[in-house]
C-alpha angles and dihedrals in degrees: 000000000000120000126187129181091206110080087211099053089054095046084051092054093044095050083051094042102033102103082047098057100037092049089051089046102058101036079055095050085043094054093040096050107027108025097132098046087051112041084150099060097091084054090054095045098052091045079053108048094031 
């Protein structure tokens, strides 16, 4: 993960990374939570982010 000591550097990388880091956060917490109810989840992300 990226730090940075200059509030405006970070806020720089997370505006350019936000949509990243927000995608990966919420297929994790799919999988993680609700991994038996969607076994096809891995199919439709892969059909997504192809």
């Amino acid at each position: 993960m990226f730090f940075s000591r200059h509030p405006s550097g970070w806020l720089y990388f997370f505006r350019v990374n936000r949509n990243i880091i927000v995608s990966d956060f919420l297929i994790q917490w799919n999988i993680v939570k609700i991994n038996e109810e969607y076994k096809y989840f891995n199919e439709d992300k892969q059909a997504i982010f192809i």
